[in-house]
N, C-alpha and C positions, 0 to 999 in steps of 0.2 A: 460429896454432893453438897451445893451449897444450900443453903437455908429455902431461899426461894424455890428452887429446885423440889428440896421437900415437901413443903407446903404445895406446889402445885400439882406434887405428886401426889399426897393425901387426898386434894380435892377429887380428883381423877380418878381414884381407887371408891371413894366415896358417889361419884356419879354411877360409875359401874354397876354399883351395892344398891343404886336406886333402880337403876338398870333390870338390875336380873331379880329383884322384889318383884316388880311390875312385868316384868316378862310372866315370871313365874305366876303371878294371879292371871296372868292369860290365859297360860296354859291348861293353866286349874280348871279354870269356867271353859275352855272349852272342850274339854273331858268329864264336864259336869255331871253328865250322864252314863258315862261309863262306867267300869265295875272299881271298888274300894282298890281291891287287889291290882288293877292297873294302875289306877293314878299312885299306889305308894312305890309302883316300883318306879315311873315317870317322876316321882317328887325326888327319889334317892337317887337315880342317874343322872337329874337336874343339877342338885345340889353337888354332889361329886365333881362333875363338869366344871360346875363353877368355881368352887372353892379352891381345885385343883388350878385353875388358871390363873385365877386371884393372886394364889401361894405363888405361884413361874413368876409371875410379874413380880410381884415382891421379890423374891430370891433373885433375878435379872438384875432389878434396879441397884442391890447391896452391891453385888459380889461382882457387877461391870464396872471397877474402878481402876481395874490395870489397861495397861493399852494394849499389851495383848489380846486381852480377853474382846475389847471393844476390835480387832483387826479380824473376828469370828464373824463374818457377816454372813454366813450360810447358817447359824445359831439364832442370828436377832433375827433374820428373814423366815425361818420356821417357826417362831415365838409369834413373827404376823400373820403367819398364813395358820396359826390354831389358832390365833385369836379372831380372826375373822372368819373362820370356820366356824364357831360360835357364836362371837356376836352381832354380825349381819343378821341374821336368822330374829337375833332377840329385837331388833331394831323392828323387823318386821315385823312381831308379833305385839311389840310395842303399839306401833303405831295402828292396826286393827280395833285390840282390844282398846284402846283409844278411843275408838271411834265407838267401838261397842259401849263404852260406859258411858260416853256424851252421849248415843241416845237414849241411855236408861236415864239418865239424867235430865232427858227433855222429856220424855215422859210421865215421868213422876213428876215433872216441877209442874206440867200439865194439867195432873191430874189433882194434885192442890190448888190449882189455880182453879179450874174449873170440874167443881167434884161434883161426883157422880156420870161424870161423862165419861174417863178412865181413869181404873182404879191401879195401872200400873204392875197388874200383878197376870199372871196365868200366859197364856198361850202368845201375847203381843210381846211378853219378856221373853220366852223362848225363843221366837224366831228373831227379836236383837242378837241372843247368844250366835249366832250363823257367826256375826263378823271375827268373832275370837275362833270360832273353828276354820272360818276360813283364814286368816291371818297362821293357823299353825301349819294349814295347804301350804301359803305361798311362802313361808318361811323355808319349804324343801327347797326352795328356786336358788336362792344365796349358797343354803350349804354344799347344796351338789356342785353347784360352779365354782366356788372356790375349791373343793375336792377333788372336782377333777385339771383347774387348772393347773395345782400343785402334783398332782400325781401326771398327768399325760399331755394336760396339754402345752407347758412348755419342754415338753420332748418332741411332740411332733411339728417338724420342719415343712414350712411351705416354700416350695421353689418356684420361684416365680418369674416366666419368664417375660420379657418385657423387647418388642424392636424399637428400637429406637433410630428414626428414619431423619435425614440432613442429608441436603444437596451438597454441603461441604463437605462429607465424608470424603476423601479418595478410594478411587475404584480398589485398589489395592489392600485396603480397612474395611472394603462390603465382605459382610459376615465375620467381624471381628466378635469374642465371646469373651465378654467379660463380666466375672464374678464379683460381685458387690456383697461385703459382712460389713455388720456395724455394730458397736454397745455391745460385745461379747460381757463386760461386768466380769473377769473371769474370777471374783473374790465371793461371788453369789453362790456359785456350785461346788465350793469345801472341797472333798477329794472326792468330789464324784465325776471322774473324766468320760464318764458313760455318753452325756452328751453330746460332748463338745465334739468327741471323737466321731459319733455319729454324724454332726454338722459337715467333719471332715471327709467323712466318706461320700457326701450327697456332693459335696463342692469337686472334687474329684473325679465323680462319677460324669461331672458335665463338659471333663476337659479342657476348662479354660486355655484363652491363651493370656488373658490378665488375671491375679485375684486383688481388689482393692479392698482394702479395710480402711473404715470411715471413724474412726478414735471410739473410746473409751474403750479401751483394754483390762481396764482393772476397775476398783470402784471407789480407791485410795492409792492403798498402797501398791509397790512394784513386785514384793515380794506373792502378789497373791498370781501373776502368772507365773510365777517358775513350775512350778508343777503340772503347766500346760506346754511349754515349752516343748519339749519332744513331740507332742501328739500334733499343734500348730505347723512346728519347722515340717510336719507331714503331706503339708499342702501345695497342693503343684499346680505351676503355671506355666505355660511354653516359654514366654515371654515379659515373667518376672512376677514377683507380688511389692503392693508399695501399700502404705500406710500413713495414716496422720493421725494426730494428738485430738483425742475430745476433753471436754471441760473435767470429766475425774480426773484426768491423767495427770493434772498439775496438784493432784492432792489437798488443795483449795481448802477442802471444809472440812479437814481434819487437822487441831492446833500443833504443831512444831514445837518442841524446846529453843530450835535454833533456825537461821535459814538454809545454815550448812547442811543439815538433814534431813531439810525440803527436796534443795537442791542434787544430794547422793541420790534420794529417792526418783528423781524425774531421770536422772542422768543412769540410774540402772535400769529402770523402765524403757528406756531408749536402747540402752544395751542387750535387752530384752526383745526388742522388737528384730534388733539384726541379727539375733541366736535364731529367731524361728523363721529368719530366710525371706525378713519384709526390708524395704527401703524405705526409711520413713522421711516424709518431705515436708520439713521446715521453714513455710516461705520461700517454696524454689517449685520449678519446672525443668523436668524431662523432656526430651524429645524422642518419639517412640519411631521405627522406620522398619518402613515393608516394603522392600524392593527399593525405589526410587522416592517415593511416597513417605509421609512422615507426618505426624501429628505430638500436639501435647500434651502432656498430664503434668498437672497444677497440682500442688497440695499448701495446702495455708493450716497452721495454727488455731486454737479455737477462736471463734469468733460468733458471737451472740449480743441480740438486741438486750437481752436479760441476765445475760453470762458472761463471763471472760471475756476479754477481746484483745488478745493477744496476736492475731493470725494478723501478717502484712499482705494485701492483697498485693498492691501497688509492687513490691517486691518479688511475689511468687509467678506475675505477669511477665514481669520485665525480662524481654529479650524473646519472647513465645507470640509478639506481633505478626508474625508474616507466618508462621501456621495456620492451615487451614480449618482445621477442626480441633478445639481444644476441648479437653475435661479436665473439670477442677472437684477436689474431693477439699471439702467444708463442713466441718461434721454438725455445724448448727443452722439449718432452714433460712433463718433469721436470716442470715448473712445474705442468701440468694436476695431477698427484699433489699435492703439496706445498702449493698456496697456490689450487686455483681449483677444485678441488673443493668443493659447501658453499655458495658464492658465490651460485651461481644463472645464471651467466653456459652460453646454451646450446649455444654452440659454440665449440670453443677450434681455431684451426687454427696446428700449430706443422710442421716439418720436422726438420733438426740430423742427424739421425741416415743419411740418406743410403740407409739400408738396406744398408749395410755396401757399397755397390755392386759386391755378391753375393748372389745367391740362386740356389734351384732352386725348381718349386714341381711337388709330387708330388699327385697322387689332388686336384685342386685346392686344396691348404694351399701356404703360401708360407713356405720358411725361410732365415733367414738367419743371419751369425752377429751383427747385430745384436741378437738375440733374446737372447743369453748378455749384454748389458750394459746395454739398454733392456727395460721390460716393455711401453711402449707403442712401437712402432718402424716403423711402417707402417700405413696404411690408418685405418678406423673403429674407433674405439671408442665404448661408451655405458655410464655407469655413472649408472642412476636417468634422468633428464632432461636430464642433461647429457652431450655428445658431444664427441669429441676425433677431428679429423683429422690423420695423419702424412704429411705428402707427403716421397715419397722425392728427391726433388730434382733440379734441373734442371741443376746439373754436375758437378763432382768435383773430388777435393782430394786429393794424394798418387799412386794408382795413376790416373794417366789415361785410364782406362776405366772398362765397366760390363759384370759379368757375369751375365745371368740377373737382373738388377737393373736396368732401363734408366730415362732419365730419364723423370719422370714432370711431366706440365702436368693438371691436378686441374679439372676442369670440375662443382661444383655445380647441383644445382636445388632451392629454397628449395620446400617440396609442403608446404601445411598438412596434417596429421593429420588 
């Protein structure tokens, strides 16, 4: 670890220590009134908590210096979902009792300013205490949702199904069904194929006659789907599964010794994709044919306004002119803005953005804070004749869960106009 490294890592560990002090006098004052015998055993489950996750972060930091140990990303992704099981919660009780000591503070600076009007003490300081016991209310809100999205809710799968209606369909494509996965991440879930294989059995259960997968397969490295390999090649299609590359899949942000074992790395992953029975589309198009009738399917390389941008449109088009109705899989939204807008191309279906795997949705609107960095960031869009699906994605990357956000398996029906 390098020096600076250190050092910002000390400061960090030290923020923390300020952190759960000030948590902890929250908590204090607002159990003020409570009995001896409860707040010691709330000060020792505190401190244990703490110190306990303190120690992980310490011990992580050391002993993450192999590349193996860093290629564990279902290890650092549970090290965030405890730590934010924790310290959201301190965040909010922070910020209460915050509030709670600024008014003891106007108070009393009150009551020296103009004395004998109040004396800052008795019954007007008790009911200040409310905001520290209420701040330890709303601190349950953070822990149980991240609790539960680490335990259920990125298991439970939303199918969603969605018609997608064009006069350019041909009669021969009304009621085509096709299954749309994206961002499986499959180096997030370790050896737990409980999931995925679940995913597998929802997608299945709908019959597809396409299943498209919209890139990110891994979340670096190629080695992290072999151990899903079997249970994926389990997915059926009448009429084929195809695939394209998202921005992890090029290994990008993990440093190389060489470019040679960049390159093995991309070139097995690809390998990988035709072991589980996908056609993966590098800058090319297909022509897909039902009876006399025929349409295309587009697949480009990543392509993002913020991201890679490797994907040749202008290539993956050429020669797919005089089809009637084309789909392109583009795994970065972006791309629909920037370059596929214009085209003519009438369905763009990309993912990337996960949907912050966060949301709430009120009065039936759905938000998330996806929406502060994508304008397209979930679900349908239509701008003129041309349509853009956002599928929220079928695993996760970083927080190991899903809140109010769950994974999503995208079930189309092709309906002429």
């Amino acid at each position: 670890m390098s020096p600076a490294a250190v050092r910002n890592f000390i400061i960090f560990l030290f923020l923390l220590v300020l952190i759960d002090l000030y948590a902890y006098k929250g908590v204090n004052t607002a159990l003020a009134n409570h009995s001896l015998v409860l707040r010691r055993i709330i000060r020792i489950l505190y401190w244990i908590v703490s110190i306990g996750i303190l120690a992980v972060l310490v011990w992580t930091m050391v002993s993450m210096q192999s590349a193996q140990v860093r290629r564990d990303h279902s290890y650092v992704f549970s090290l965030v979902a405890l730590f934010l099981l924790f310290f959201l919660p301190k965040l909010v009780i922070v910020f209460f009792h915050g509030l709670d000591d600024l008014l003891h503070l106007g108070r009393w600076t009150w009551s020296k300013l103009l004395p004998g009007q109040q004396d800052g003490t008795g019954e007007v300081l008790d009911r200040a205490n409310f905001l520290s016991q209420l701040g330890l209310i709303v601190a349950t809100v953070p822990f149980v949702g991240v609790l539960y999205g680490v335990t259920k809710g990125r298991r439970r799968f939303n199918v969603a199904r969605v018609p997608i209606r064009s006069p350019n369909i041909p009669d021969e494509f009304n009621g085509l069904r096709i299954v749309q996965i994206s961002d499986m991440h499959l180096g997030s879930f370790g050896d737990d194929a409980s999931i995925v294989q679940n995913g597998v059995d929802l997608i299945n259960a709908e019959m597809p006659d396409l299943v498209l997968f919209t890139g990110d397969m891994v979340n670096d490295y190629a080695d992290e789907a072999e151990r899903f390999t079997a249970v994926l090649a389990g997915v059926k299609a009448r009429m084929g599964k195809y695939s394209i590359l998202g921005n992890h899949d090029y290994s990008d942000y993990v440093k190389w010794d060489n470019a040679e074992g960049k390159r093995a790395n991309l070139d097995k992953l690809k390998g990988i994709h035709r072991d589980m029975g996908f056609k993966l589309l590098l800058d090319e198009h297909i022509t897909l044919a039902r009876g006399e009738a025929k349409i295309g399917l587009l697949g480009v390389q990543n392509w993002g306004r913020r991201f890679q941008q490797y994907g040749d449109l202008s290539k993956a088009m050429y020669g797919s002119e005089y089809l009637p109705y084309r789909i392109l899989m583009s795994h970065d939204p972006t791309h629909w803005d920037e370059q596929v807008l214009g085209t003519g191309i009438d369905l763009t279906l990309s993912g990337h953005t996960h949907g912050a795997q966060l949301g709430v949705k009120l009065n039936g609107t759905e938000y998330s804070p996806a929406q502060w960095v994508y304008e397209h960031w979930a679900g349908l869009y239509t701008e003129g004749t041309q349509q853009l699906y956002v599928n929220r994605g079928f695993g996760f990357i970083g927080f190991p869960g899903r809140v109010g956000m769950p994974p999503e398996i995208t079930v189309f029906e092709l309906q002429k106009a």
